[in-house]
C-alpha positions as CSV (number, residue, x, y, z in Angstrom):
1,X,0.0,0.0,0.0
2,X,1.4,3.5,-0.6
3,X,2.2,5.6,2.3
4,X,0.1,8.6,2.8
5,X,1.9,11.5,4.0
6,X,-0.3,13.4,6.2
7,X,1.0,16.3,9.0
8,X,-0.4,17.5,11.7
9,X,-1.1,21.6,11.6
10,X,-2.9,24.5,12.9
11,X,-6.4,25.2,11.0
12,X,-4.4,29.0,10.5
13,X,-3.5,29.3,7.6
14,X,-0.3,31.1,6.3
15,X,-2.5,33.4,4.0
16,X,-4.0,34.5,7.1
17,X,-1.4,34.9,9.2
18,X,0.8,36.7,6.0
19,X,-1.2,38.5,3.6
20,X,-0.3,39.4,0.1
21,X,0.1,42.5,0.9
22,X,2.7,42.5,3.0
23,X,5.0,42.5,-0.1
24,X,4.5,46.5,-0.1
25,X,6.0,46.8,3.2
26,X,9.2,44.3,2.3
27,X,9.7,46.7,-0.5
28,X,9.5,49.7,1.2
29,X,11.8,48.9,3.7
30,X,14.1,46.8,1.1
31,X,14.1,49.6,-0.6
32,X,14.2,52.5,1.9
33,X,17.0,51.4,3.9
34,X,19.7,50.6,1.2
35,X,18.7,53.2,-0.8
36,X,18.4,54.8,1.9
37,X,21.9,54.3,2.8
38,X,23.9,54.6,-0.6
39,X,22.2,57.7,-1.3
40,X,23.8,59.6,1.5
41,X,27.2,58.9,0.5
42,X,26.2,59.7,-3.3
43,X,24.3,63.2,-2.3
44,X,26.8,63.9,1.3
45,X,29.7,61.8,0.2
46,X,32.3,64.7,2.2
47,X,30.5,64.7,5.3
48,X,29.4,60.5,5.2
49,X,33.1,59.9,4.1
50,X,34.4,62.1,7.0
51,X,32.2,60.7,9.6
52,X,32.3,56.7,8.4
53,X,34.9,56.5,6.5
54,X,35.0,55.5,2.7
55,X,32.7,53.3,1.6
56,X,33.8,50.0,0.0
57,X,32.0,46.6,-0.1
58,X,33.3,45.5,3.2
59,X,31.8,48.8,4.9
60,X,29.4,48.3,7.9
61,X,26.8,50.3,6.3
62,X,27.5,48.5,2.9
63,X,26.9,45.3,4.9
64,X,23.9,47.1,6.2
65,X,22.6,48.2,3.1
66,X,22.6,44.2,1.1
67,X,21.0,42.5,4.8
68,X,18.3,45.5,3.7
69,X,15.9,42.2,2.4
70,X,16.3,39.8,5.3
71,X,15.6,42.8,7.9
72,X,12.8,43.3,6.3
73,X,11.5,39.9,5.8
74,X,12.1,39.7,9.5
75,X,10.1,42.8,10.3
76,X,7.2,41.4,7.8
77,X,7.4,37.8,9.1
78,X,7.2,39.4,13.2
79,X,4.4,41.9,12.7
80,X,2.5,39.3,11.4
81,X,3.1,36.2,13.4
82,X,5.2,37.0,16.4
83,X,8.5,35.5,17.6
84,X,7.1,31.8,17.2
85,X,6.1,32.6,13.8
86,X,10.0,34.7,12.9
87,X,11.4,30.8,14.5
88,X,9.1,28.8,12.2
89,X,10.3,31.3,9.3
90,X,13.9,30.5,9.7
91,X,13.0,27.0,10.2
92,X,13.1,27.0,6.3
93,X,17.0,27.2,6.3
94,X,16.9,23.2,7.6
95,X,15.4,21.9,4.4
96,X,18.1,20.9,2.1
97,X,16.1,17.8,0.0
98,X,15.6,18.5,-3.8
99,X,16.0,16.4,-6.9
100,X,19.8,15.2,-7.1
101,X,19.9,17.4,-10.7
102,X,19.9,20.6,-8.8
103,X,22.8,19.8,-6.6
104,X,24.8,18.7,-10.1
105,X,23.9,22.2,-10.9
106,X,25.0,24.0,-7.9
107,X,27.8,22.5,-7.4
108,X,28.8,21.8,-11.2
109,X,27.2,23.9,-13.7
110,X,27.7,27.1,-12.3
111,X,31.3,26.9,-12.3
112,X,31.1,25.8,-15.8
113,X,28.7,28.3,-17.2
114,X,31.5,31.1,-16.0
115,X,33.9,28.8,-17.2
116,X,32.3,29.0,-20.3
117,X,31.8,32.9,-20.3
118,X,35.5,33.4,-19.7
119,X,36.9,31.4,-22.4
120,X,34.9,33.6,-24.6
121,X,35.9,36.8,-22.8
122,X,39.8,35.2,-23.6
123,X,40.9,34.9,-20.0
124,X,40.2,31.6,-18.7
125,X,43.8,30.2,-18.7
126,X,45.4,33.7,-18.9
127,X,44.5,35.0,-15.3
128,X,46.0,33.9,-12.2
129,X,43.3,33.7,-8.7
130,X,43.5,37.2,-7.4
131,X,44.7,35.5,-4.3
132,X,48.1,36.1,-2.8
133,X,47.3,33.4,-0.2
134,X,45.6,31.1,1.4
135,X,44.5,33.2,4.6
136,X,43.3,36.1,1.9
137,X,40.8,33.2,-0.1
138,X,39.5,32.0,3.0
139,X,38.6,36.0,3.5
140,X,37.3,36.5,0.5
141,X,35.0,33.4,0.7
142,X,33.9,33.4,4.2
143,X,32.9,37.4,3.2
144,X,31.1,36.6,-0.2
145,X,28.9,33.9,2.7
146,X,27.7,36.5,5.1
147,X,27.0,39.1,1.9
148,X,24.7,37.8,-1.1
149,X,23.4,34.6,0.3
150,X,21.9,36.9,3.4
151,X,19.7,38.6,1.1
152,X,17.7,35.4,0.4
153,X,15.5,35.3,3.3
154,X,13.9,38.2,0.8
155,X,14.1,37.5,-2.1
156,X,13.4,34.0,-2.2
157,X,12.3,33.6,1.5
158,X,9.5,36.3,1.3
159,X,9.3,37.6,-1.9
160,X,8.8,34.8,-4.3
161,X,6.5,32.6,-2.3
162,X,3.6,36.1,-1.8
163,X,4.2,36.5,-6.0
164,X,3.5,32.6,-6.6
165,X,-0.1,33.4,-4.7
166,X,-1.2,35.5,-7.5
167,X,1.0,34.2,-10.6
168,X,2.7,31.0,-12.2
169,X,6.0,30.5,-11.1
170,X,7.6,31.5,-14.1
171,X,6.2,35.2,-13.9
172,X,6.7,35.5,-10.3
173,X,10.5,34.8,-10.8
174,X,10.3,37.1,-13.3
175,X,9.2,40.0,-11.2
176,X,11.6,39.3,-8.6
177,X,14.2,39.3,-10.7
178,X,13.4,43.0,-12.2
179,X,13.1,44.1,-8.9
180,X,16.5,42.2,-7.5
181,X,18.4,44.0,-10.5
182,X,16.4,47.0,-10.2
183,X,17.6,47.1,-6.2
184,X,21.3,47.2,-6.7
185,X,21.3,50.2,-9.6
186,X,22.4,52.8,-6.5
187,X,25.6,50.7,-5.6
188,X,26.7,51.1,-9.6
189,X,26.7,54.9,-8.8
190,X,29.3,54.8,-5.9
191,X,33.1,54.1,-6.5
192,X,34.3,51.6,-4.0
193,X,31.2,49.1,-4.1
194,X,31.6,45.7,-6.3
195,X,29.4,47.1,-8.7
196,X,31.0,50.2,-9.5
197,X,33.3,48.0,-11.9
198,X,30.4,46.7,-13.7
199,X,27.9,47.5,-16.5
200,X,24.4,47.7,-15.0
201,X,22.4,46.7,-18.0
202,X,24.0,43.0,-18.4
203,X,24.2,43.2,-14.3
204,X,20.3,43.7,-14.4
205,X,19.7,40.9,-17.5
206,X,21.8,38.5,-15.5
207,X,19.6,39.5,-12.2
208,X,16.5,38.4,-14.1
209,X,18.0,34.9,-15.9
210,X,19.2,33.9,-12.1
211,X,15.9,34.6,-10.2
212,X,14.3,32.8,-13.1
213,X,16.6,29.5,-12.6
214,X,16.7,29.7,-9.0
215,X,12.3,30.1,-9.2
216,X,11.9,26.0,-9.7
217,X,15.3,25.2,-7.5
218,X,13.5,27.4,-5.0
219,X,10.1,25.4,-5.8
220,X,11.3,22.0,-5.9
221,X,13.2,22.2,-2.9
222,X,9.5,22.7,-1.0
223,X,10.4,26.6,0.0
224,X,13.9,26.1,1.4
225,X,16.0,29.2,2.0
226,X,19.2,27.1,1.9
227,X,19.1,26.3,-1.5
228,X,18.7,29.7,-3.0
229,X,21.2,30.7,-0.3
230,X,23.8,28.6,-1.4
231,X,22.9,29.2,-5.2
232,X,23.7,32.7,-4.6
233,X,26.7,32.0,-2.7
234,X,27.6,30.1,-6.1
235,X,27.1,32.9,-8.5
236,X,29.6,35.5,-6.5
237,X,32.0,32.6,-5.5
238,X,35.3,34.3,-5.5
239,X,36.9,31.0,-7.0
240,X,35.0,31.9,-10.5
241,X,37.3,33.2,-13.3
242,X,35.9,36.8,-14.1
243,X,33.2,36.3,-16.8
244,X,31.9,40.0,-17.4
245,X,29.9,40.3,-19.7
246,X,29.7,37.0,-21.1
247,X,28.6,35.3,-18.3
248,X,25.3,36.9,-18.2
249,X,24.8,35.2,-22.1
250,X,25.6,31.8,-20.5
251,X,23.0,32.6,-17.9
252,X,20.5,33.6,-20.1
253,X,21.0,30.4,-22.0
254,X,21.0,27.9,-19.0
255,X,17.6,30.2,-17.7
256,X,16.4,29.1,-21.3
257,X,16.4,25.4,-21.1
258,X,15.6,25.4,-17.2
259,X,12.5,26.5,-18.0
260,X,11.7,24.4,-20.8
261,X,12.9,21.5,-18.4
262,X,10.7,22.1,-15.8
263,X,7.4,24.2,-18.2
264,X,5.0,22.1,-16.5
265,X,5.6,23.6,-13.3
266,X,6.7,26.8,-14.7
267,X,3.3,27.8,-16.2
268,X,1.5,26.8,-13.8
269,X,0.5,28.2,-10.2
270,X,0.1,24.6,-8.8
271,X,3.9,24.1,-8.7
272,X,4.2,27.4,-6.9
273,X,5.2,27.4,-3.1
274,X,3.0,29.9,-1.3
275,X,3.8,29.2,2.6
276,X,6.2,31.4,4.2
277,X,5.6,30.2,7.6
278,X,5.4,26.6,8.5
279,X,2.0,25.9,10.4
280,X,2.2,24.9,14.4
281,X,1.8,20.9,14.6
282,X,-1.0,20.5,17.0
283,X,-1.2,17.4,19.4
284,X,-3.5,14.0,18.7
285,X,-6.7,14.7,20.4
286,X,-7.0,18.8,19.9
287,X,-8.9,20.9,17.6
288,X,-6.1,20.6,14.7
289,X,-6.0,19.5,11.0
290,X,-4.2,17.6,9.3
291,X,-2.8,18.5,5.7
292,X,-0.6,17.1,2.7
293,X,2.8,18.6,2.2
294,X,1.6,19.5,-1.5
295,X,-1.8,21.4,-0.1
296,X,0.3,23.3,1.9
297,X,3.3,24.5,0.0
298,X,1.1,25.5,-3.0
299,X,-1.5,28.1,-3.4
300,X,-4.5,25.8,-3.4
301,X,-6.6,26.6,-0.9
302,X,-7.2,24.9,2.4
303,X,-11.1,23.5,2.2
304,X,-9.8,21.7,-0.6
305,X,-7.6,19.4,0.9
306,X,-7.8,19.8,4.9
307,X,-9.7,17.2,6.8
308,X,-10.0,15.9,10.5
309,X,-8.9,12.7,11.6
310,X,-7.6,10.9,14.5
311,X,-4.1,11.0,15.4
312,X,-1.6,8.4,16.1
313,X,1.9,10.4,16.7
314,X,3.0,12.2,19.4
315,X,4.4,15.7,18.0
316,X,5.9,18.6,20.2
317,X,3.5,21.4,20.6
318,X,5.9,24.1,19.1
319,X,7.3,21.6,15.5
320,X,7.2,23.0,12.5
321,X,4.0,21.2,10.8
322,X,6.4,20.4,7.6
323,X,8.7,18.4,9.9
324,X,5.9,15.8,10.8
325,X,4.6,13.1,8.9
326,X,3.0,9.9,10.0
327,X,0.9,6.9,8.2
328,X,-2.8,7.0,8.3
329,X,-4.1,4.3,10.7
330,X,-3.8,1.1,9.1
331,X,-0.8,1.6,6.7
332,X,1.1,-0.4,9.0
333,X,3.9,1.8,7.3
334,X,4.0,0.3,4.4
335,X,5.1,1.4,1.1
C-alpha cells in the first residue's frame, strides 16, 4: 500500500497569518534602507566619508545596506506572526532535499557556465586567482557567505512565495528578478562598491536569468531558503574566473532550457510554493488539522484538501507542521 503523508497543523492558515500584501512593506523597507543608505554617501559623500569612512563593499553600512531584504522579511514575518512565527520562518533554512539534478547544478554547472563565459571573454587560462594566499581566499569566501546569500530570506524567503499566490511560477521569478536587478542600480553609482566596476544593464539581464533559474530550485526544494542561499553563494564565489559580460549570455541560455525543463511547473501556479511560515503541529486529540505537504506548499486553498482525523503520533507542541509526517491508521507503514 502507498504511504500517505499526512501532518499535523494548525487550521491558521499562512494566508491569514501573512497577507499578500505585506510585499509592499518588504519593498518599502528593502528599498528605503539601502537606498536609503547609498544615497547619503552619493548626495553627502564629504560629510558621510568624514564621519564613516569611505565606503567599499566591506563597509558596515555597505553590509547594512545588502542585509536591507532579510531585515525586512524579518520585520514582515514578526508583525504578522510573532517570535514563534519569525522561528518557524527560519526554520526553512533546515530543508536541504531536492531532486539530485539541482545539486549537479549548484555545485557543477555554475562553475562551468562562468567557465564557459571566460573562455569567450579570452581569460580563462590567462588569469591567475587574485589570491596572494591562502589566509586572503578564505577571507574573500567566508565574506562573499555573510553578503549575497543573506539577502535570500527576501528574495526568495519572502518575496517569491507572496508573487506565486497570485501568478505562475515563471512570472513570479520574473518579477523578482526586475526588482533584485532593479535594487542594486544605486551601488553602480558609488566608487568603491563591487558594482561600481560593472555594466548595470548586463548586471540587471543576468539579475533576471538567475531569479528565473533559482524560481523552480527554489520550488522544488519545498520553499527552502538554503538552497537559494547557497545558489547565490555560487554565483559570486570568489573562486570563479571573471566572466563580465559574457557570463550573463551563459546565464540567459541555461535560464532558457531550465524553464523548458521544468514548463510544467513553470506555467502553472500549482507548482508554486506559497507558505512562508510553517503551520504549528497540534497534538492528537486537539482541535487541529491535518494537511498534505503538497496542499500546503502551493497556493491551493485549504477546504480543498484539509480534513480531520484521529491521530496516532505524538508531535511537540511548538514543531514545524512540515517536519511531521505519520501513516494513516492502518498503513502499517507500508510502502
Amino acid at each position: 500500500m502507498k504511504e500517505k503523508i499526512m501532518t499535523m497543523t494548525s487550521p491558521n492558515t499562512d494566508r491569514e497569518q501573512i497577507p499578500t500584501v505585506s510585499f509592499v512593506p518588504f519593498l518599502l523597507i528593502t528599498f528605503g534602507l539601502a537606498w536609503g543608505i547609498l544615497a547619503l554617501f552619493i548626495f553627502f559623500s564629504e560629510q558621510m566619508t568624514r564621519i564613516f569612512g569611505a565606503l567599499t563593499g566591506e563597509h558596515p553600512l555597505f553590509f547594512l545596506a545588502v542585509y536591507a531584504p532579510a531585515i525586512a522579511a524579518f520585520a514582515v514575518v514578526l508583525h504578522n506572526t510573532g517570535a514563534g512565527g519569525l522561528r518557524r520562518f527560519l526554520s526553512r533554512l533546515l530543508l536541504w532535499r531536492c531532486p539530485p539534478a539541482w545539486y549537479a547544478f549548484l555545485l557543477l554547472a555554475i562553475p562551468l557556465l562562468f567557465a564557459c563565459g571566460s573562455a569567450w571573454k579570452g581569460n580563462l587560462l590567462g588569469e591567475p586567482l587574485p589570491f596572494s594566499s591562502f589566509h586572503s581566499l578564505l577571507v574573500a569566501l567566508v565574506l562573499m557567505a555573510i553578503k549575497g546569500p543573506v539577502e535570500e530570506f527576501g528574495w526568495r524567503g519572502l518575496a517569491l512565495p507572496l508573487l506565486q499566490r497570485k501568478f505562475a511560477p515563471f512570472w513570479a521569478g520574473l518579477l523578482v528578478g526586475i526588482v533584485w536587478g532593479f535594487w542594486h542600480l544605486p551601488a553602480f553609482l558609488l566608487s568603491g562598491t563591487p558594482q561600481s566596476a560593472w555594466s548595470f544593464a548586463p548586471f540587471f539581464t543576468g539579475a533576471i536569468a538567475l531569479s528565473v533559474i533559482v524560481t523552480p530550485l527554489f520550488n522544488a526544494s519545498h520553499g527552502s531558503i538554503l538552497l537559494p542561499a547557497l545558489f547565490h553563494f555560487q554565483v559570486i564565489n570568489p573562486l570563479w574566473p571573471d566572466a563580465q559580460p559574457y557570463d550573463t549570455i551563459a546565464f540567459v541560455t541555461a535560464a532558457v532550457l531550465v524553464v523548458w525543463i521544468n514548463r510544467e511547473t513553470m506555467f502553472s501556479r500549482e507548482g508554486g510554493v506559497t507558505e512562508l511560515v510553517p503551520p504549528i503541529a497540534r497534538r492528537p486529540g486537539s482541535q487541529g488539522w491535518h494537511t498534505s505537504m503538497a496542499c500546503r506548499l502551493t497556493q491551493k486553498e485549504p477546504g480543498s484538501c484539509l480534513r480531520q482525523e484521529q491521530g496516532t503520533s505524538t508531535p511537540r507542541q511548538d514543531t514545524p507542521g512540515w517536519i511531521l509526517t505519520r501513516s494513516p491508521p492502518g498503513s502499517g507503514g507500508r510502502s
